[in-house]
py3Dmol code that shows the C-alpha trace and the ligand (Angstrom):
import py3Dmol

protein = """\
ATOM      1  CA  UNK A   1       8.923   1.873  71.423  1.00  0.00           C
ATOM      2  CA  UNK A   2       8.911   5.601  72.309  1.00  0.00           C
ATOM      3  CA  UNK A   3      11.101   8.081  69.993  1.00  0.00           C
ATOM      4  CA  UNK A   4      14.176   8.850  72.451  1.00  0.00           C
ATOM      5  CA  UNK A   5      14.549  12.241  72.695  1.00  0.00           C
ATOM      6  CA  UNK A   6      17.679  13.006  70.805  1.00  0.00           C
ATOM      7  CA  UNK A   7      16.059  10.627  68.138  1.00  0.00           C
ATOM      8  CA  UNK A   8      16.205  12.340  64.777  1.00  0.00           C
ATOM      9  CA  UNK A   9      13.064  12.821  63.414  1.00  0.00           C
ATOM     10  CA  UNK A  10      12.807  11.583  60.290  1.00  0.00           C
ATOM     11  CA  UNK A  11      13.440   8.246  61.303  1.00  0.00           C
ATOM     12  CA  UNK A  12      10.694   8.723  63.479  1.00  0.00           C
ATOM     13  CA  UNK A  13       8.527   9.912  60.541  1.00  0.00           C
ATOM     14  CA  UNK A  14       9.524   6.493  58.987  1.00  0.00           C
ATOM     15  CA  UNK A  15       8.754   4.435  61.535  1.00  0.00           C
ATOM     16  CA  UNK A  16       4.936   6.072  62.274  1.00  0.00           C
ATOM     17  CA  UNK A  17       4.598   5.774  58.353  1.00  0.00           C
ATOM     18  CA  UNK A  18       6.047   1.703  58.819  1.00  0.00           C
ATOM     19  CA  UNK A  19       3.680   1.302  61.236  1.00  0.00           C
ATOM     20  CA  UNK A  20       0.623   2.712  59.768  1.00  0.00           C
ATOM     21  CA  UNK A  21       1.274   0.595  56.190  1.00  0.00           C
ATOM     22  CA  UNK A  22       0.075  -2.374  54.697  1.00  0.00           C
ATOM     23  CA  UNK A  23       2.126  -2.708  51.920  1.00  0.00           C
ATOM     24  CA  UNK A  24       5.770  -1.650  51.872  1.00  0.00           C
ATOM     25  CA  UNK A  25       8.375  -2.021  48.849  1.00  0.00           C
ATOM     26  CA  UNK A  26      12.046  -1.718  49.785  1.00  0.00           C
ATOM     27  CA  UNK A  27      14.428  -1.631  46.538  1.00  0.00           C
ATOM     28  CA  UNK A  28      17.989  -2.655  47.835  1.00  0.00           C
ATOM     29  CA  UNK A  29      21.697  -2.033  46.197  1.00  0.00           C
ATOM     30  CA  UNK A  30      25.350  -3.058  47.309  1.00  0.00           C
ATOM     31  CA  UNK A  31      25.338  -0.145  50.091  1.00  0.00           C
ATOM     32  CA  UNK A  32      22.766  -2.704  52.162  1.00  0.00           C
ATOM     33  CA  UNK A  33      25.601  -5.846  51.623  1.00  0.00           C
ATOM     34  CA  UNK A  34      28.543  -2.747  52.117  1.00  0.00           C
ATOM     35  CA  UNK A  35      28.608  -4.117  56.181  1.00  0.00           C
ATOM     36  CA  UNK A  36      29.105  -7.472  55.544  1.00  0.00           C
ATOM     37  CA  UNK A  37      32.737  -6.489  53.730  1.00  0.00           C
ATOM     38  CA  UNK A  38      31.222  -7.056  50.076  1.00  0.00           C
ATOM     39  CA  UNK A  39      32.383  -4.042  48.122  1.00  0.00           C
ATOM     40  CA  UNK A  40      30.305  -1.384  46.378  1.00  0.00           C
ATOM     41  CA  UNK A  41      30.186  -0.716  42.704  1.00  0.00           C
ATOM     42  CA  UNK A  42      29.972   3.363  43.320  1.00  0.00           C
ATOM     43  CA  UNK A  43      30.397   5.886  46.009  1.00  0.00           C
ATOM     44  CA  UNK A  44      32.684   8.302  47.636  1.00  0.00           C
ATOM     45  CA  UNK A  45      36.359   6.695  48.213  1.00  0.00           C
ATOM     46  CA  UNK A  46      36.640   5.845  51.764  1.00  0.00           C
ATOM     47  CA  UNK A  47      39.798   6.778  53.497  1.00  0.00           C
ATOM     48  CA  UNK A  48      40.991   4.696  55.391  1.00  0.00           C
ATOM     49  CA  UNK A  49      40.295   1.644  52.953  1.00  0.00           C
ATOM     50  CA  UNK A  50      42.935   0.156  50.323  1.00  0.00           C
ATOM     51  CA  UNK A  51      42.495   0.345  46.838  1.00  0.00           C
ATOM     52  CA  UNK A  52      41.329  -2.912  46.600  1.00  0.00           C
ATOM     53  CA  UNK A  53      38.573  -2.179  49.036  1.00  0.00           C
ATOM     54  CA  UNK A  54      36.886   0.662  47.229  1.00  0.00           C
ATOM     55  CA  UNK A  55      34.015   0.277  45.141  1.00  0.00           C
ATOM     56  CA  UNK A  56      34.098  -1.895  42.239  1.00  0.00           C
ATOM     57  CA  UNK A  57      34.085  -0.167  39.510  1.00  0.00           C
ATOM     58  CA  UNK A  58      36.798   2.837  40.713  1.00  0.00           C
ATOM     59  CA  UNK A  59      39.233  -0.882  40.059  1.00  0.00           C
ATOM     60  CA  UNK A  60      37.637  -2.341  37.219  1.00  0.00           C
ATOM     61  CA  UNK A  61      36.242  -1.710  34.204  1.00  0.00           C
ATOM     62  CA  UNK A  62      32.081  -2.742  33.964  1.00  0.00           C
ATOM     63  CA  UNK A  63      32.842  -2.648  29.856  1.00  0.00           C
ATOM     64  CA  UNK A  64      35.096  -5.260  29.986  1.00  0.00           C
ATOM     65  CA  UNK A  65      33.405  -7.694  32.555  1.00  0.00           C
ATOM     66  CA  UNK A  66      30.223  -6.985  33.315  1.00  0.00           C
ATOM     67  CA  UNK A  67      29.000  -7.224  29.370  1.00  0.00           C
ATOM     68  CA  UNK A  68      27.869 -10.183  27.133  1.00  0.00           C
ATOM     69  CA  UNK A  69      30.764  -8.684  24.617  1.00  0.00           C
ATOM     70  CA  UNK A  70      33.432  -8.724  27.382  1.00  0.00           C
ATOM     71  CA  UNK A  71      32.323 -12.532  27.843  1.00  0.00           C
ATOM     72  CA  UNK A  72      32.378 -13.445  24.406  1.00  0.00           C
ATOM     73  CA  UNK A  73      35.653 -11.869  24.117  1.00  0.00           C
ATOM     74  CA  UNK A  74      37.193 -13.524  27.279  1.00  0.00           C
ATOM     75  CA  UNK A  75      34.936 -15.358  29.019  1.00  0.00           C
ATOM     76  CA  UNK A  76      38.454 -16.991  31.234  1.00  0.00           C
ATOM     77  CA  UNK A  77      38.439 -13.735  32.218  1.00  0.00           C
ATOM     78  CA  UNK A  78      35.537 -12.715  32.848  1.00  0.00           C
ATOM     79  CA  UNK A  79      34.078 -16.073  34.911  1.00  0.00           C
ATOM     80  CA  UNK A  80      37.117 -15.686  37.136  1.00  0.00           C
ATOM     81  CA  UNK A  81      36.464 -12.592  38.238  1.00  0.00           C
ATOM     82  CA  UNK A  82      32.630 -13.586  38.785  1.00  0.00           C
ATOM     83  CA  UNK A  83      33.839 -16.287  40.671  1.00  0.00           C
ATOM     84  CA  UNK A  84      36.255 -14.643  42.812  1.00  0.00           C
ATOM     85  CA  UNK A  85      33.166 -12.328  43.880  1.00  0.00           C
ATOM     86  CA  UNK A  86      30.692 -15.497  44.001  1.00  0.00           C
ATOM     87  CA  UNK A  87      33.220 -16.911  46.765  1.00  0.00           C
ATOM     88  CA  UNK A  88      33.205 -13.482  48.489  1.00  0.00           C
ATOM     89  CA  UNK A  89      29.357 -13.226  48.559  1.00  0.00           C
ATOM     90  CA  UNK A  90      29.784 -17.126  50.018  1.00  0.00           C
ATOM     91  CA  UNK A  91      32.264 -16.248  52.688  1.00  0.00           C
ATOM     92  CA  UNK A  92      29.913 -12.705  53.503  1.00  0.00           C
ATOM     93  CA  UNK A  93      27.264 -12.904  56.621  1.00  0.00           C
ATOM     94  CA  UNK A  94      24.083 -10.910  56.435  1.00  0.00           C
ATOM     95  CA  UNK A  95      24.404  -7.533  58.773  1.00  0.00           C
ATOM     96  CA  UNK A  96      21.775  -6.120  60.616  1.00  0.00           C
ATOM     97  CA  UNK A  97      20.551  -3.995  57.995  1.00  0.00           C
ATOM     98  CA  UNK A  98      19.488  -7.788  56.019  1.00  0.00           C
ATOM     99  CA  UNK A  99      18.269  -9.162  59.522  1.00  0.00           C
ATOM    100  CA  UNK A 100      16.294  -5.549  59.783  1.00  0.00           C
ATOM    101  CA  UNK A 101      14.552  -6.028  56.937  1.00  0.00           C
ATOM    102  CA  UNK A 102      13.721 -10.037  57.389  1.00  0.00           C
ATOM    103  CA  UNK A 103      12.402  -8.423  60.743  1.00  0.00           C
ATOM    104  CA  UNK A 104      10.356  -5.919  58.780  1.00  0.00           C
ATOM    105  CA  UNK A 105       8.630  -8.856  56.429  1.00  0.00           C
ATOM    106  CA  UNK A 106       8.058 -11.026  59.640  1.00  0.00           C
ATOM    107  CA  UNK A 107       6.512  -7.736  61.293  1.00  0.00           C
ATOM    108  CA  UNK A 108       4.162  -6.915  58.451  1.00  0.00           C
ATOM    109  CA  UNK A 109       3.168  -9.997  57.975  1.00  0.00           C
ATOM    110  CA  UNK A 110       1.812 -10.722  61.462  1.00  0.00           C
ATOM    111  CA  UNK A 111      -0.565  -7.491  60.902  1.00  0.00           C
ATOM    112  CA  UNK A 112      -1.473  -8.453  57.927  1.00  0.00           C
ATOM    113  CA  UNK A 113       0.556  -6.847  54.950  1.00  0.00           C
ATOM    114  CA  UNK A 114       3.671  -7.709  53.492  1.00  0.00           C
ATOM    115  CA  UNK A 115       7.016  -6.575  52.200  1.00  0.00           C
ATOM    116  CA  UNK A 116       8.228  -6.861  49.014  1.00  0.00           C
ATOM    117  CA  UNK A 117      12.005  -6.635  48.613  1.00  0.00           C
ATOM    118  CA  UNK A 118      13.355  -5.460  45.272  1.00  0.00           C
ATOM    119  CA  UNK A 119      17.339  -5.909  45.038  1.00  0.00           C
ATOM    120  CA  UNK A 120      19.948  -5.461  42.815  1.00  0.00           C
ATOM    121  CA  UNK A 121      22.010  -7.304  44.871  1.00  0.00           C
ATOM    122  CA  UNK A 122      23.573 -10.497  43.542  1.00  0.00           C
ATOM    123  CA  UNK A 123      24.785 -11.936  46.639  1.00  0.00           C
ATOM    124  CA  UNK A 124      21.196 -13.687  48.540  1.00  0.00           C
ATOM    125  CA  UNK A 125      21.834 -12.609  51.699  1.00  0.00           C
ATOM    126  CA  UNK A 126      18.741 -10.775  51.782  1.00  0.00           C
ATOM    127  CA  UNK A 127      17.521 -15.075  51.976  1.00  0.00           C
ATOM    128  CA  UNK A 128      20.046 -16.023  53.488  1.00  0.00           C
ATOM    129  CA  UNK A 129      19.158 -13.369  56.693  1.00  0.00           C
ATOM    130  CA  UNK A 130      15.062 -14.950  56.444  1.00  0.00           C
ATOM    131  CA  UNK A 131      13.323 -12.500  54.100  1.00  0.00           C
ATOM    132  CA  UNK A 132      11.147 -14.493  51.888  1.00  0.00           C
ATOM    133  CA  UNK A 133       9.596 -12.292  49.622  1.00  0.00           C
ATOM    134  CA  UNK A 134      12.262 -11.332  47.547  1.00  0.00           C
ATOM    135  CA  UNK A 135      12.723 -10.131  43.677  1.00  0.00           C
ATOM    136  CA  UNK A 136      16.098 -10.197  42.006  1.00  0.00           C
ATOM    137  CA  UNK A 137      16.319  -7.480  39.538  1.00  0.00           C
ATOM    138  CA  UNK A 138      19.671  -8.513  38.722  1.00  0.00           C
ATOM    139  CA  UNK A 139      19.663 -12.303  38.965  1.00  0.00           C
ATOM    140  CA  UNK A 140      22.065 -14.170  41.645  1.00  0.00           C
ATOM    141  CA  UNK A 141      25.720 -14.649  41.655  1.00  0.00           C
ATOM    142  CA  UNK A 142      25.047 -18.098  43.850  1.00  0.00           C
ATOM    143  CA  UNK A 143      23.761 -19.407  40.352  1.00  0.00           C
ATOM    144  CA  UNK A 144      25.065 -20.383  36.786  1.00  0.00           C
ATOM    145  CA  UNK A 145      23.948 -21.235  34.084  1.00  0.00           C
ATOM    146  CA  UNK A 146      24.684 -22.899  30.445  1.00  0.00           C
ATOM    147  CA  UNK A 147      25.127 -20.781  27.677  1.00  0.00           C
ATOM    148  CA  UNK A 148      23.257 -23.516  25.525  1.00  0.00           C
ATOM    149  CA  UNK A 149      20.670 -24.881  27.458  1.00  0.00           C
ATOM    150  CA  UNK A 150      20.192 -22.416  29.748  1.00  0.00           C
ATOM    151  CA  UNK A 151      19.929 -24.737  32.961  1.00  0.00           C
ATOM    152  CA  UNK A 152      20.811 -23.525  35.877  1.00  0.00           C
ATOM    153  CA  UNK A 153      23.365 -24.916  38.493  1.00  0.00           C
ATOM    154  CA  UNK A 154      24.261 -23.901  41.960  1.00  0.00           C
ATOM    155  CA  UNK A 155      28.279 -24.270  42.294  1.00  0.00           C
ATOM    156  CA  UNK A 156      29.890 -25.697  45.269  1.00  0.00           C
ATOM    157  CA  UNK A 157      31.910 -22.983  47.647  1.00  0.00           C
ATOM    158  CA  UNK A 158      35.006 -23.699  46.290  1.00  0.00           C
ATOM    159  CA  UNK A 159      36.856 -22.109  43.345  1.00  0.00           C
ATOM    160  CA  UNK A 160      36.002 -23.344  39.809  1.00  0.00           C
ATOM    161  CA  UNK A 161      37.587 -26.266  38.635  1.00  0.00           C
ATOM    162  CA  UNK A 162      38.498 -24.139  34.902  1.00  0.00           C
ATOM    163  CA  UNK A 163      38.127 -20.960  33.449  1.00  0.00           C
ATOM    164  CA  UNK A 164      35.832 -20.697  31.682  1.00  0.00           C
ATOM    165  CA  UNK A 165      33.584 -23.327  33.338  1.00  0.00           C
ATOM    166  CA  UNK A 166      32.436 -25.800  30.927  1.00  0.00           C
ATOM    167  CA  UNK A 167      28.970 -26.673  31.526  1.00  0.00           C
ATOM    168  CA  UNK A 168      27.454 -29.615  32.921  1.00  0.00           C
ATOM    169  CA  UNK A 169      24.610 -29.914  30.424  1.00  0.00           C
ATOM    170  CA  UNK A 170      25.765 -29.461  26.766  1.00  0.00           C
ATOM    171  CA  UNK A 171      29.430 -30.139  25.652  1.00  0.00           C
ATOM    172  CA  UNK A 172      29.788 -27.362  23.597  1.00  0.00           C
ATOM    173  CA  UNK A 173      28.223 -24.953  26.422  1.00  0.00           C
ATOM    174  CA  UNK A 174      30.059 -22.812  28.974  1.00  0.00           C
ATOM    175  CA  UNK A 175      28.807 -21.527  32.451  1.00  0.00           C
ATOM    176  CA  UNK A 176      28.163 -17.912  33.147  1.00  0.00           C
ATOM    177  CA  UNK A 177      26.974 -16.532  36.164  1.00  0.00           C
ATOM    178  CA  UNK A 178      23.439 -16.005  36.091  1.00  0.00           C
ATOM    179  CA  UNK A 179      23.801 -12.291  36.736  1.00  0.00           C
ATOM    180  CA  UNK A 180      22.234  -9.219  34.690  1.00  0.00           C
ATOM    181  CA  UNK A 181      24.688  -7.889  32.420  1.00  0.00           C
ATOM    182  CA  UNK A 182      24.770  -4.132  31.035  1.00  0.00           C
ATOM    183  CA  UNK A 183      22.871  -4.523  27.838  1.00  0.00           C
ATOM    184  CA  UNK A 184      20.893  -7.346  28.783  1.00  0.00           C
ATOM    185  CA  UNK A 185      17.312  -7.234  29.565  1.00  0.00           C
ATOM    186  CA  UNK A 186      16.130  -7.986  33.305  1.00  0.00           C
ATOM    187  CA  UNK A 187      13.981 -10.606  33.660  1.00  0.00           C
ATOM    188  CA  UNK A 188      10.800 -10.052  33.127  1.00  0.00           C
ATOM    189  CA  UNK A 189       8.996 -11.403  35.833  1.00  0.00           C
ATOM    190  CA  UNK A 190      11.004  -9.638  38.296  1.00  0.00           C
ATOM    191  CA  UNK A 191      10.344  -6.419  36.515  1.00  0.00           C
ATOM    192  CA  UNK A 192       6.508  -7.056  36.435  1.00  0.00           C
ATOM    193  CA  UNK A 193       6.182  -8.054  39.641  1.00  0.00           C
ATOM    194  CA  UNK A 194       8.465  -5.031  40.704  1.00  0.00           C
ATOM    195  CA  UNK A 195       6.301  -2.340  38.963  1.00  0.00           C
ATOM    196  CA  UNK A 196       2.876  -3.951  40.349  1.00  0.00           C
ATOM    197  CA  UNK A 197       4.107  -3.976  43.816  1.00  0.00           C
ATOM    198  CA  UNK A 198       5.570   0.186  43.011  1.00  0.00           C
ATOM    199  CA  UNK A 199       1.816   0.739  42.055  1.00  0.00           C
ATOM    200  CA  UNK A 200       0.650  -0.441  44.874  1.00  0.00           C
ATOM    201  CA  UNK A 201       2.485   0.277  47.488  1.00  0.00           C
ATOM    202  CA  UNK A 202       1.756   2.954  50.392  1.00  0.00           C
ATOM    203  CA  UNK A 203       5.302   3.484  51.637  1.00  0.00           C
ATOM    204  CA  UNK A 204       8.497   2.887  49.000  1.00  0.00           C
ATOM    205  CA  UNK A 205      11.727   2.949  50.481  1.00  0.00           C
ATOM    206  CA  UNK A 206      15.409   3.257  48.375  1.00  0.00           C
ATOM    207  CA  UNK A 207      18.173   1.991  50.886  1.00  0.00           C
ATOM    208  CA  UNK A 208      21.743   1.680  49.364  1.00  0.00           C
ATOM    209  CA  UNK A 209      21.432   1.901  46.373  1.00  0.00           C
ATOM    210  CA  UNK A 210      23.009   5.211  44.304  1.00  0.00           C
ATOM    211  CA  UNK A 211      19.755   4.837  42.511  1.00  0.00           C
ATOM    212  CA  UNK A 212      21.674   5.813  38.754  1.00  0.00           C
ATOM    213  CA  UNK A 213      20.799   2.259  37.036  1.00  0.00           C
ATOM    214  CA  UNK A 214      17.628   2.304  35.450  1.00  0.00           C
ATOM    215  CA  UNK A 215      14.873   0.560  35.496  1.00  0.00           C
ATOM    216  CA  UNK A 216      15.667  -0.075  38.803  1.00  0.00           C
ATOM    217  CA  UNK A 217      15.769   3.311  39.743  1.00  0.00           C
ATOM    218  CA  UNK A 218      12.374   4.721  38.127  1.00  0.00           C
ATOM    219  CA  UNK A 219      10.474   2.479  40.812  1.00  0.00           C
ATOM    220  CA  UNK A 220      10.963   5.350  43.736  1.00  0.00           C
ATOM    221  CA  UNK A 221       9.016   7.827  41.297  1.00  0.00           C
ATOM    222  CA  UNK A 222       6.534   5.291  39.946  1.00  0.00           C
ATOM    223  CA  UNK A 223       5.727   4.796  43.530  1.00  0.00           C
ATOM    224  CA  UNK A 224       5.191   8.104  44.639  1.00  0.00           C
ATOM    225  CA  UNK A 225       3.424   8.883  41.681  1.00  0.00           C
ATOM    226  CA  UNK A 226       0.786   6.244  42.595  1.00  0.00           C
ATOM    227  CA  UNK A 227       0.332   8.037  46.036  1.00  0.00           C
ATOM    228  CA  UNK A 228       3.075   6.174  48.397  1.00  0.00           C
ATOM    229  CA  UNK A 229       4.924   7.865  50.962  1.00  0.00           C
ATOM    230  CA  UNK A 230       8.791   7.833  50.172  1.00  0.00           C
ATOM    231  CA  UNK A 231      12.193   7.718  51.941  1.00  0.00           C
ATOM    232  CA  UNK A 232      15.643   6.947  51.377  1.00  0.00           C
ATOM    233  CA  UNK A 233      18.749   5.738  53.329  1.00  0.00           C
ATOM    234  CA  UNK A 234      21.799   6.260  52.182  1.00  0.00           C
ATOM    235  CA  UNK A 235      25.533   7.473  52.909  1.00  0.00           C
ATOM    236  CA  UNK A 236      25.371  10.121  50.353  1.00  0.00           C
ATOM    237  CA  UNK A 237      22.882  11.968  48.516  1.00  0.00           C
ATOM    238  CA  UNK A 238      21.061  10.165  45.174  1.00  0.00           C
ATOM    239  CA  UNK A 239      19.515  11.578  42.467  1.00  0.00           C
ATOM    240  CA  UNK A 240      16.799  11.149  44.103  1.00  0.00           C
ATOM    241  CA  UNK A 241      17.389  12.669  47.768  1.00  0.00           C
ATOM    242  CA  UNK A 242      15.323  15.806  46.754  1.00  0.00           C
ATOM    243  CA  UNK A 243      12.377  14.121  45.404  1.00  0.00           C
ATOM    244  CA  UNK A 244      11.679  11.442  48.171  1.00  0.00           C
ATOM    245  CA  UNK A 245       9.217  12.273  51.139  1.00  0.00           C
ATOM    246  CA  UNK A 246      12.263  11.707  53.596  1.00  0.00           C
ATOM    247  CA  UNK A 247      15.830  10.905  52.878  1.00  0.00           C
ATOM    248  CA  UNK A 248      18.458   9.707  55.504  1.00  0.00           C
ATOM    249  CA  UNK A 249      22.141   9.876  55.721  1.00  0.00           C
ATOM    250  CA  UNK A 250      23.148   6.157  57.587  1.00  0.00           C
ATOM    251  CA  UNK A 251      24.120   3.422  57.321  1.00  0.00           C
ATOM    252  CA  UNK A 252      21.512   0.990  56.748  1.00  0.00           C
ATOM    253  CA  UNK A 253      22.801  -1.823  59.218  1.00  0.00           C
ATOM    254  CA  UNK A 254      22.276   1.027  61.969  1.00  0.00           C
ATOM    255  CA  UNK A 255      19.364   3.064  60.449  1.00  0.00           C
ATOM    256  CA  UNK A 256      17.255  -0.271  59.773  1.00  0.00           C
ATOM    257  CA  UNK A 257      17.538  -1.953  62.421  1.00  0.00           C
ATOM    258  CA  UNK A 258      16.388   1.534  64.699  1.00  0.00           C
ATOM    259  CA  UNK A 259      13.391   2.266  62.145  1.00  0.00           C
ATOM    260  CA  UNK A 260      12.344  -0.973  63.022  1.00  0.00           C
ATOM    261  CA  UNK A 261      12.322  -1.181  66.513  1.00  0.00           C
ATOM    262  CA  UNK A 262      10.913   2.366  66.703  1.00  0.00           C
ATOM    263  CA  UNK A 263       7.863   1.295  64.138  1.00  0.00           C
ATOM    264  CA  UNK A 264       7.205  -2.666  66.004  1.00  0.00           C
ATOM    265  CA  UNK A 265       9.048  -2.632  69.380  1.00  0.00           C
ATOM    266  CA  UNK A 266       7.322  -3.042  72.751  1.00  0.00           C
ATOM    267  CA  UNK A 267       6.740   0.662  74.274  1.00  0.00           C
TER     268      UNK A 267
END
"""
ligand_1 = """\
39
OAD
P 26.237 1.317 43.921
O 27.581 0.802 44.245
O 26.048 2.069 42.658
O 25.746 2.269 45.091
C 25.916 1.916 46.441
C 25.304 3.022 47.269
O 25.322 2.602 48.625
C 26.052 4.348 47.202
O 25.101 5.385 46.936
C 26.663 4.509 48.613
O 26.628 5.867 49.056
C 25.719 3.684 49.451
N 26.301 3.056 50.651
C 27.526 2.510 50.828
N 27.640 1.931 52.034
C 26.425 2.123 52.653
C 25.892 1.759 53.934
N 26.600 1.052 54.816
N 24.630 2.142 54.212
C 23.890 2.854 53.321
N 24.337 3.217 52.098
C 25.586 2.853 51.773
O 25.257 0.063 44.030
P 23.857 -0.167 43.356
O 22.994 1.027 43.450
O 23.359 -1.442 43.905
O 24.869 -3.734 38.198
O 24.266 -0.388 41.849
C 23.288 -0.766 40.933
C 23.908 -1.660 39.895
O 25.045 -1.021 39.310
C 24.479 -2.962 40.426
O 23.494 -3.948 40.555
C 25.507 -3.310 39.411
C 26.154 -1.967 39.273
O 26.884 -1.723 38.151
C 25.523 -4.566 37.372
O 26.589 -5.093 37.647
C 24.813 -4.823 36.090
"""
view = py3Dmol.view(width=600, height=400)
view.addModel(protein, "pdb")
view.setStyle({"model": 0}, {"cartoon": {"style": "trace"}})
view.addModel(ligand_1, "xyz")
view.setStyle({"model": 1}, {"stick": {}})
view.zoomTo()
view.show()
């Protein structure tokens, strides 16, 4: 697939590097699931959205939910509002910026090399769109688990039958999503395997994500400090806009899905 003429050129630039790589890291955040209606924690407010369709955390306050403390203060609380997101990441559909990227994996692949997808995303649409190779930095909404035992349990789609959820496997144990919390360590396979596959990498690319949460956010520079080529896509500039190889303002469910097709298609 030829550039078209008016095509901008640093998706071109992508693409060519795409093409000429073996192994590609992509780190995801909530800007990739933004398209299929899930809501962003950060970001400019968007005009012609409600209030209750802005990001998250312009509504509510990550102190007092998305902490162990806020749990152990309220956990009612704060498991409701978990699940009220775990049914909206349920009732979501992957966009073409996930089926892009399941595209990308399946295109590597074939030649070859792989793709190793990085998210902070809770919501497994990234699987749930057919990309395989996939490390969650931030663990998964779709899962709970006991306070006690630690077990893990995948809920049905439907609303919780209490608040807080008792759990299954220990009488005295509650269920909490099985989400990263701030203050809480990620885990620490996912953060090995993330940093090997930064090391290694030849192109390392940042899409929707405002790239402020660290670790998660060092991997761009680890990358291109170990010699990959770097690019962004995002609605807005990052913190790290000036420091990537090339940065793009799109959407990812039209940017991807183009990069693609330019880097793999028949032309
Ligand atoms: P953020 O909400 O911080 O950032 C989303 C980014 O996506 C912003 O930079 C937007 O400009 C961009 N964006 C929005 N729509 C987009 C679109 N259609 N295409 C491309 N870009 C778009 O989300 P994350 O970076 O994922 O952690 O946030 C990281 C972590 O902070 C989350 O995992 C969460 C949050 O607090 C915890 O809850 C612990």
């Amino acid at each position: 697939m030829n550039p078209r003429r008016d095509e901008p050129a640093p998706l071109a630039l992508l693409a060519r590097r795409l093409r000429d790589a073996r192994r590609v890291v992509a780190i995801t955040g909530a800007g990739v699931s933004a398209e299929s209606g899930l809501r962003t924690f950060r970001g400019a407010t968007v005009a012609d959205l409600p209030a209750d369709m802005q990001a998250l955390w312009k509504e509510f306050d990550p102190a007092s939910l998305a902490t162990p403390e806020a749990f152990d203060a309220n956990p009612a609380m704060v498991t409701k509002w978990y699940d009220w997101r775990r049914l909206g990441c349920l009732a979501a559909e992957p966009n073409p910026g996930h089926a892009a990227l399941a595209e990308l994996e399946h295109q590597l692949h074939a030649r070859g090399g792989t793709l190793t997808l990085l998210t902070q995303n809770v919501d497994r649409l990234h699987q749930r769109a057919g990309s395989t190779n996939v490390v969650e930095l931030h663990g998964s909404i779709i899962d709970w688990r006991c306070t006690r035992t630690g077990r893990r349990v995948t809920p049905d789609a439907a609303p919780m039958p209490a608040f807080p959820p008792p759990s299954p496997f220990d009488p005295a144990g509650l269920l909490r999503p099985d989400v990263v919390w701030f203050g809480e360590a990620l885990p620490e396979d996912a953060l090995t395997r993330a940093g090997e596959a930064a090391v290694e990498c030849d192109v390392f690319l940042s899409l929707g994500t405002s790239a402020v949460v660290y670790p998660a956010a060092a991997f761009s520079r680890l990358a291109s400090s170990h010699g990959a080529f770097t690019g962004e896509i995002n609605l807005e500039a990052t913190p790290i806009s000036n420091s990537v190889d090339v940065s793009i303002r799109a959407r990812t469910g039209d940017a991807l899905p183009r990069v693609v097709e330019l880097a793999f298609g028949e032309g």
